[in-house]
DSSP file (Angstrom, degrees, kcal/mol; ACC not computed):
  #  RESIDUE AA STRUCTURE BP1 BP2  ACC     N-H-->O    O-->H-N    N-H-->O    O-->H-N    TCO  KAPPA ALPHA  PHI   PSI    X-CA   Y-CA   Z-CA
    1    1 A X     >        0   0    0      0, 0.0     4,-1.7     0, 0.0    37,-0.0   0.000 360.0 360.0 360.0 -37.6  154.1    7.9  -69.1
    2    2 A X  H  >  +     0   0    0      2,-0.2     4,-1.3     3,-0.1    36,-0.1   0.662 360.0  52.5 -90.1 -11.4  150.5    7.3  -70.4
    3    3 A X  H >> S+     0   0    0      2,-0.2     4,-0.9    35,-0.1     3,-0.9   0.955 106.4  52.7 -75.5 -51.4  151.3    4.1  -71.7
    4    4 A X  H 3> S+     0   0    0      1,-0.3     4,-2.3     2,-0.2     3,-0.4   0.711 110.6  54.7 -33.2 -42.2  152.7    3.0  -68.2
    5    5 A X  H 3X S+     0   0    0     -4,-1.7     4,-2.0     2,-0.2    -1,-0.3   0.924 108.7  44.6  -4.8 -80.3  149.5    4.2  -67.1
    6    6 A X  H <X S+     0   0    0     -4,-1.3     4,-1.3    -3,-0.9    -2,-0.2   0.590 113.1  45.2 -70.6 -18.2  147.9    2.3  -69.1
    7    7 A X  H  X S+     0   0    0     -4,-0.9     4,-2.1    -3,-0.4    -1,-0.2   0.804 110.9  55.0-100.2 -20.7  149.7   -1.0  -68.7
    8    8 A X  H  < S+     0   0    0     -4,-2.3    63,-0.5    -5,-0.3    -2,-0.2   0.949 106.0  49.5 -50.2 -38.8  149.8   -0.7  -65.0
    9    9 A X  H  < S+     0   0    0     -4,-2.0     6,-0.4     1,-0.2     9,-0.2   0.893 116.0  51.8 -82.0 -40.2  145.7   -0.3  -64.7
   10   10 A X  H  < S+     0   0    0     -4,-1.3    -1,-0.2    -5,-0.1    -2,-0.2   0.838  76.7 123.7 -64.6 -38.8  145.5   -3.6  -67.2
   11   11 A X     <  -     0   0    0     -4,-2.1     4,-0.3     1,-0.1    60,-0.1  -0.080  66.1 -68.4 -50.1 137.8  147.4   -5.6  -65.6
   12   12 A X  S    S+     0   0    0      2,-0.1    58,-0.2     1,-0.1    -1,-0.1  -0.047 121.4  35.0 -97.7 139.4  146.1   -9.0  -64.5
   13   13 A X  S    S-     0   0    0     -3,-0.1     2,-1.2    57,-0.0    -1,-0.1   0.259  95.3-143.5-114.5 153.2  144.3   -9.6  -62.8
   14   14 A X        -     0   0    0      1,-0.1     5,-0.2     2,-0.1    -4,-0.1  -0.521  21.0-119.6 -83.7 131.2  142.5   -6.4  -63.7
   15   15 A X     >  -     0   0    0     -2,-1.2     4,-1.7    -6,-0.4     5,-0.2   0.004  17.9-119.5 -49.4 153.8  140.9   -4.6  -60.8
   16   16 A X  H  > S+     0   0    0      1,-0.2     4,-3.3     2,-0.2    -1,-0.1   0.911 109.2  64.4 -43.6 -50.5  137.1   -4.1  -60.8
   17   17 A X  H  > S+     0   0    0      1,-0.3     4,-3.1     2,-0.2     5,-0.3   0.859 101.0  49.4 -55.9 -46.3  137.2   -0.7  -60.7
   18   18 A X  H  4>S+     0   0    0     -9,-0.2     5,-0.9     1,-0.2     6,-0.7   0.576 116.8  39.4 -88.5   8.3  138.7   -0.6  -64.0
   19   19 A X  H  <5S+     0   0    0     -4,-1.7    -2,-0.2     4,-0.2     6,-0.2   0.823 114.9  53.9 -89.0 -17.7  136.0   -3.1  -65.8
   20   20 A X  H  <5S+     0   0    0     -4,-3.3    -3,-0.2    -5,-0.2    -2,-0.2   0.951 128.5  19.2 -48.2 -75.0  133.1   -1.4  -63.8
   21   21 A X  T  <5S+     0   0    0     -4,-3.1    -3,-0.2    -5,-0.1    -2,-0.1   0.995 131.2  38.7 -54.8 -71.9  134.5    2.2  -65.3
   22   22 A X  T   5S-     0   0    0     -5,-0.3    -3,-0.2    -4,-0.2    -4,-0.1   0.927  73.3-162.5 -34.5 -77.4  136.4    1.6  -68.1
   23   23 A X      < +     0   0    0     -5,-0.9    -4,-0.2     2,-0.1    -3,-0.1   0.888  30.7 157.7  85.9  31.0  134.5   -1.3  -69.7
   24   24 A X    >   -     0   0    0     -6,-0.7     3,-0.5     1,-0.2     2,-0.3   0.713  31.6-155.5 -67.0  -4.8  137.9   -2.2  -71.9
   25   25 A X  T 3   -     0   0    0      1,-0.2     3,-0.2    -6,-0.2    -1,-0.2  -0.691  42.7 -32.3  62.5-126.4  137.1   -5.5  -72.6
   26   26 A X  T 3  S+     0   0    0     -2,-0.3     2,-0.5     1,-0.1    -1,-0.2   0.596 137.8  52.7 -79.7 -37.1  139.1   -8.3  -73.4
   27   27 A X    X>  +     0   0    0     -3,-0.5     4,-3.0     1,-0.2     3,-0.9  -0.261  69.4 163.7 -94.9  44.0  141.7   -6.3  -75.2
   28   28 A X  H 3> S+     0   0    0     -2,-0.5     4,-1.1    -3,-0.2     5,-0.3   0.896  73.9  41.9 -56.6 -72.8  141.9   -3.9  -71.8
   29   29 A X  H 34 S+     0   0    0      1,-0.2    -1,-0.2     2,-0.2     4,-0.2   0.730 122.7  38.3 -30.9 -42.8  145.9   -2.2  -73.4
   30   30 A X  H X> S+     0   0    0     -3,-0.9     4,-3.1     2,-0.2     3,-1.2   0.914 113.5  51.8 -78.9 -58.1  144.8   -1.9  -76.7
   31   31 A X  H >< S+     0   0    0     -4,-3.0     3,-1.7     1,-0.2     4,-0.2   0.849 120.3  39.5 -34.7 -85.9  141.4   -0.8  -76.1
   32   32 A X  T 3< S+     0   0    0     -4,-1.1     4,-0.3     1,-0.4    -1,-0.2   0.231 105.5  56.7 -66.3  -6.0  142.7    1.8  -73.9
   33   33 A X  T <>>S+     0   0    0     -3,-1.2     6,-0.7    -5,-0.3     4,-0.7   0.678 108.4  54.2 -95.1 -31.2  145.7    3.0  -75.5
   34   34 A X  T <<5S+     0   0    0     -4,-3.1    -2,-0.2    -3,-1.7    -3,-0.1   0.431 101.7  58.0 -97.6  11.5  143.4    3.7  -78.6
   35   35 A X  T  45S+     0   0    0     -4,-0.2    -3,-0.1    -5,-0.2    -1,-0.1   0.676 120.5  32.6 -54.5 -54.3  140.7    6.1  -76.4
   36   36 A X  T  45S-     0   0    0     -4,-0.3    -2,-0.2    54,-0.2    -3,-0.1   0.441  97.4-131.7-107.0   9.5  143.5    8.0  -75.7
   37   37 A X  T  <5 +     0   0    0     -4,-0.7     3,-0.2     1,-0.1    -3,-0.2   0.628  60.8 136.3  43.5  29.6  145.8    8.1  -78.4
   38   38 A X      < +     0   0    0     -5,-0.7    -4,-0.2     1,-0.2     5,-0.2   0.670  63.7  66.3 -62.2 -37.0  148.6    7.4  -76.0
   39   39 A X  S    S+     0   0    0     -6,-0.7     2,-0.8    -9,-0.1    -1,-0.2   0.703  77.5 111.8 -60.6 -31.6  149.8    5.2  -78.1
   40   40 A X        -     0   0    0     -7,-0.3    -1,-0.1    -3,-0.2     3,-0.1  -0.303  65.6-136.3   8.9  49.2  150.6    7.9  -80.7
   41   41 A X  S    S+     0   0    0     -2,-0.8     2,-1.7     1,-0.3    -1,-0.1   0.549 113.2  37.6  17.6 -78.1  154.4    8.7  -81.4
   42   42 A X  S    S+     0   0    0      2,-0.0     2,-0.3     0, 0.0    -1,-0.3  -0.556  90.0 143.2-111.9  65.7  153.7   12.4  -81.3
   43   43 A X        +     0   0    0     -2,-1.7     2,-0.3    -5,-0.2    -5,-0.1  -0.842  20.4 172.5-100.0 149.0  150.8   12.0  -78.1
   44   44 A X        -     0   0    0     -2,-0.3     2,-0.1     6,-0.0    -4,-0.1  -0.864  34.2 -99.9-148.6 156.3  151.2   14.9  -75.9
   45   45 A X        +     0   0    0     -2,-0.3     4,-0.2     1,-0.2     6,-0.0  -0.450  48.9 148.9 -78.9 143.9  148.7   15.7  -72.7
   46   46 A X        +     0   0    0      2,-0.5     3,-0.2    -2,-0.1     2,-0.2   0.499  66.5  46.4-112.2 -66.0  146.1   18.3  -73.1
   47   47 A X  S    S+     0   0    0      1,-0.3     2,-0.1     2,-0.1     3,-0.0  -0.946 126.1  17.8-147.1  87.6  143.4   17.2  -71.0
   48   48 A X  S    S-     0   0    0     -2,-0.2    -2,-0.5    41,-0.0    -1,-0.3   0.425 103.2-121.1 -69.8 157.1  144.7   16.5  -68.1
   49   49 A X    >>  -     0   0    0     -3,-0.2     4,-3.8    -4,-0.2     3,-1.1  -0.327  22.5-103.2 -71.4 155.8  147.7   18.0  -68.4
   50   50 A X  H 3> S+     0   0    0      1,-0.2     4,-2.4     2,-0.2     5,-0.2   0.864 124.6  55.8 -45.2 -55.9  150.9   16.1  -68.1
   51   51 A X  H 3> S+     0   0    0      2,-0.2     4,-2.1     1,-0.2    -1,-0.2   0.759 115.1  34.2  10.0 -80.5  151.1   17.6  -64.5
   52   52 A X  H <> S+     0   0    0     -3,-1.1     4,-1.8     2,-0.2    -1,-0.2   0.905 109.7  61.3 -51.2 -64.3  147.7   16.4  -63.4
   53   53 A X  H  X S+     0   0    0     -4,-3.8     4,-0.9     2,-0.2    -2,-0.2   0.806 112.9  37.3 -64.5 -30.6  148.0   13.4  -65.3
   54   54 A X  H >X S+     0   0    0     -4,-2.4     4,-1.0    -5,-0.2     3,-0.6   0.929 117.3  58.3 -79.6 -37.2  151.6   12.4  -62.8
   55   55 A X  H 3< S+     0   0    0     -4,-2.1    -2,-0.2     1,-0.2    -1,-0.2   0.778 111.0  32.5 -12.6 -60.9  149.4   14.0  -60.3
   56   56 A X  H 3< S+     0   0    0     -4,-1.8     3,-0.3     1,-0.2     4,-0.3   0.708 111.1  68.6 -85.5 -34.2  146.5   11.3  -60.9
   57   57 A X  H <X S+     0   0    0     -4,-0.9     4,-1.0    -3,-0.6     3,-0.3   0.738  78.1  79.2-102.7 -32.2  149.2    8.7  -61.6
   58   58 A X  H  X S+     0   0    0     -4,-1.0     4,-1.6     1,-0.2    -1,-0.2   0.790  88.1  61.3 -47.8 -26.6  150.9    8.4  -57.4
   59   59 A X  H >4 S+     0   0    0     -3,-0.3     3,-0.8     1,-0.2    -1,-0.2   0.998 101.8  50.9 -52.8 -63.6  148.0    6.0  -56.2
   60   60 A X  H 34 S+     0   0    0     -3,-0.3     4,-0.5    -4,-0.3     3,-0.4   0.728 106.2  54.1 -48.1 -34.9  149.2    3.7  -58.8
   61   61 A X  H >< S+     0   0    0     -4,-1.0     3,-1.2     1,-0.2    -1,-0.2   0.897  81.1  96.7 -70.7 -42.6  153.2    3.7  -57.6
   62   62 A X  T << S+     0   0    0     -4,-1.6    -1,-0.2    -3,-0.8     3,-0.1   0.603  85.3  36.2  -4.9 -64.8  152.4    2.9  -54.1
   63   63 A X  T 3  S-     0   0    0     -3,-0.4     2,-0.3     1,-0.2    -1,-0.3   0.754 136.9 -23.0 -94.7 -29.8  153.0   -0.9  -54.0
   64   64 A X    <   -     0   0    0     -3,-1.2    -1,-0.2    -4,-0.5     5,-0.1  -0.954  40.8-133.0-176.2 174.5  155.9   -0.5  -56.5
   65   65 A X  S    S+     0   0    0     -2,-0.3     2,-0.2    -3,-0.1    -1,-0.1   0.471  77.7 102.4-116.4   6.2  157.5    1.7  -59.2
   66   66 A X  S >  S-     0   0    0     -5,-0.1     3,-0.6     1,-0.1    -2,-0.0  -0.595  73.2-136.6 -77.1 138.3  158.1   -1.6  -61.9
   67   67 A X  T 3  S+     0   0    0      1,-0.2   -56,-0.1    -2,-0.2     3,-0.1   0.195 101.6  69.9 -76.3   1.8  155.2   -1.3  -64.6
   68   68 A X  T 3  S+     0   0    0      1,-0.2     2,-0.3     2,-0.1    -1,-0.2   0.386  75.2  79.2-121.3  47.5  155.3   -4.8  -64.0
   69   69 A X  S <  S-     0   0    0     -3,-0.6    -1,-0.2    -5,-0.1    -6,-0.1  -0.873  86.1-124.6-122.3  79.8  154.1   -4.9  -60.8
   70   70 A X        -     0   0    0     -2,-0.3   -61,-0.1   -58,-0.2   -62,-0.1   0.160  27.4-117.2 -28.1 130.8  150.3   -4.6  -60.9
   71   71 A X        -     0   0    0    -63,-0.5     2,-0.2     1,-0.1   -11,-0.1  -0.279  35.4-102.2 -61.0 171.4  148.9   -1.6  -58.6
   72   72 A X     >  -     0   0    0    -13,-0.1     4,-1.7     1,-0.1    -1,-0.1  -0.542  28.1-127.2 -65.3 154.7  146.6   -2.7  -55.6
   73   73 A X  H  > S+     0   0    0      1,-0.2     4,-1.9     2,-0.2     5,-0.2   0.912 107.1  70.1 -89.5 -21.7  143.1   -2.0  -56.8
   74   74 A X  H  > S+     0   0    0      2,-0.2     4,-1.6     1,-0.2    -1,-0.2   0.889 102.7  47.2 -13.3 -47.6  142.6    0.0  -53.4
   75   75 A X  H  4>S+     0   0    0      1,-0.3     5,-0.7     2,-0.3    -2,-0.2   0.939 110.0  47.4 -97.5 -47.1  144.8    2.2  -55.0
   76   76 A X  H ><5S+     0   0    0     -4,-1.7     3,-0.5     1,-0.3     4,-0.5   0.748  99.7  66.1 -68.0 -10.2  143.2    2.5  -58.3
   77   77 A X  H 3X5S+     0   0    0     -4,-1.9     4,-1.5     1,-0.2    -1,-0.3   0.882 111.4  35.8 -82.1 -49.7  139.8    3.0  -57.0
   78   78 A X  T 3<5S+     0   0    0     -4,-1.6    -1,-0.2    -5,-0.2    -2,-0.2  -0.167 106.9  63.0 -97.0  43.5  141.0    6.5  -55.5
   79   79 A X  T <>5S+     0   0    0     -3,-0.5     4,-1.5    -2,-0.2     7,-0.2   0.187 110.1  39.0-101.4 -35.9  143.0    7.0  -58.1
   80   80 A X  T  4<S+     0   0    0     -5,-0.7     7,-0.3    -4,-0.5     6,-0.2   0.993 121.8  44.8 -48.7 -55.8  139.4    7.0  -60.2
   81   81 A X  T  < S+     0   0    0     -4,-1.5     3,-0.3     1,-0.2    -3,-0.2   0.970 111.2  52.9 -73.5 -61.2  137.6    8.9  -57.6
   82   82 A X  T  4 S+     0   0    0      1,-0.3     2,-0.3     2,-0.1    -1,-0.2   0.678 116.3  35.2 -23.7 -41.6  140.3   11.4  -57.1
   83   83 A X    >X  +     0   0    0     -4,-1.5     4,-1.7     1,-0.1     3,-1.1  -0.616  57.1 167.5-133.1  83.3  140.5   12.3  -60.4
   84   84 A X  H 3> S+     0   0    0     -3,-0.3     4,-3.5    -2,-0.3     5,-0.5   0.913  75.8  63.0 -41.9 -43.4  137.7   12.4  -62.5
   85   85 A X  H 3> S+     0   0    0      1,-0.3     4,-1.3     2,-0.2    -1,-0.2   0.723 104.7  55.6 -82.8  -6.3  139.0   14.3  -65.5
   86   86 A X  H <> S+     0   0    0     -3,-1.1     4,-2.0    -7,-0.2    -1,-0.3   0.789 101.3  54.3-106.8  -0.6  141.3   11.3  -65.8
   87   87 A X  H  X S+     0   0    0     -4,-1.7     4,-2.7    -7,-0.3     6,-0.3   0.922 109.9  47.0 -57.0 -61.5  138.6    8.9  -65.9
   88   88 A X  H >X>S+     0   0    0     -4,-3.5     4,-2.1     1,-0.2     5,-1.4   0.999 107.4  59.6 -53.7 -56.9  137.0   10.8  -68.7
   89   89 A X  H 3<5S+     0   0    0     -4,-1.3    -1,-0.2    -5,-0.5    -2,-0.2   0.828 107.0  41.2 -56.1 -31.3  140.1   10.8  -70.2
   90   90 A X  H 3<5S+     0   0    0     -4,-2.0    -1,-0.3     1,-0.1    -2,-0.2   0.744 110.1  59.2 -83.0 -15.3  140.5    7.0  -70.3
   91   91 A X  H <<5S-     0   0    0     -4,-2.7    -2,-0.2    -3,-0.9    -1,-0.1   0.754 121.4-114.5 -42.9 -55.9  136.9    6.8  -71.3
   92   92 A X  T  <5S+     0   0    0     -4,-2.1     2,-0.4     1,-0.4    -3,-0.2   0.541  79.8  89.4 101.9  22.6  138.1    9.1  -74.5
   93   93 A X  S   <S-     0   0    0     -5,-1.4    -1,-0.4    -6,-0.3    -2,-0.2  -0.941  78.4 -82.2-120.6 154.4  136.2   12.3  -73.8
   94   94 A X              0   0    0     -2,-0.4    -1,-0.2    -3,-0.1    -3,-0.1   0.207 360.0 360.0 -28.8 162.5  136.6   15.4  -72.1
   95   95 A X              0   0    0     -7,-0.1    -7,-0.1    -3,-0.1    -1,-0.1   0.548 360.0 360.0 -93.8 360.0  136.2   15.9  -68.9
C-alpha cells in the first residue's frame, strides 16, 4: 500500500504539489521509497498508522483505482493539506 502511494504521487507528469513539498528529484520513486522505508520487505506503519495512512490515501483513488493511472494533482494537493503527518512522513521525519 505505501509503495502504491508512492508510485501513484510520481507518476508523470508529477504534480507540483509533490516537487514544491517533496523535493524528490529526478529519481521521485526511489527517492521516496527510501525516506520511508516503504520499500522494506518487513515495512510496517508506525507513524501514520496504516489506518491514517488509507485514510490520507482516498484523494488519490478518485480518478481511478489502477496504480497506473496518475491521480489528478487537485486531488493530491488536499491529500497534502489534509494530512500533514503524511507529508512529514514522505519527507522522512515525524510528524
Amino acid at each position: 500500500m505505501c509503495q502504491d502511494l508512492v508510485t501513484r504521487l510520481c507518476s508523470q507528469p508529477v504534480c507540483e504539489a509533490v516537487t514544491q513539498t517533496l523535493a524528490p528529484g529526478e529519481a521521485c520513486e526511489e527517492t521516496l521509497l527510501a525516506r520511508t522505508g516503504c520499500g522494506a520487505a518487513d515495512f510496517t506503519f508506525t507513524s501514520p498508522s496504516r489506518g491514517r495512512f488509507l485514510e490520507c490515501r482516498t484523494p488519490l483513488l478518485r480518478l481511478s483505482e489502477r496504480v497506473d493511472v496518475a491521480p489528478r494533482c487537485e486531488d493530491v494537493a488536499e491529500a497534502f493539506s489534509t494530512c500533514p503527518d503524511l507529508v512529514a512522513f514522505l519527507k522522512g521525519g515525524a510528524p
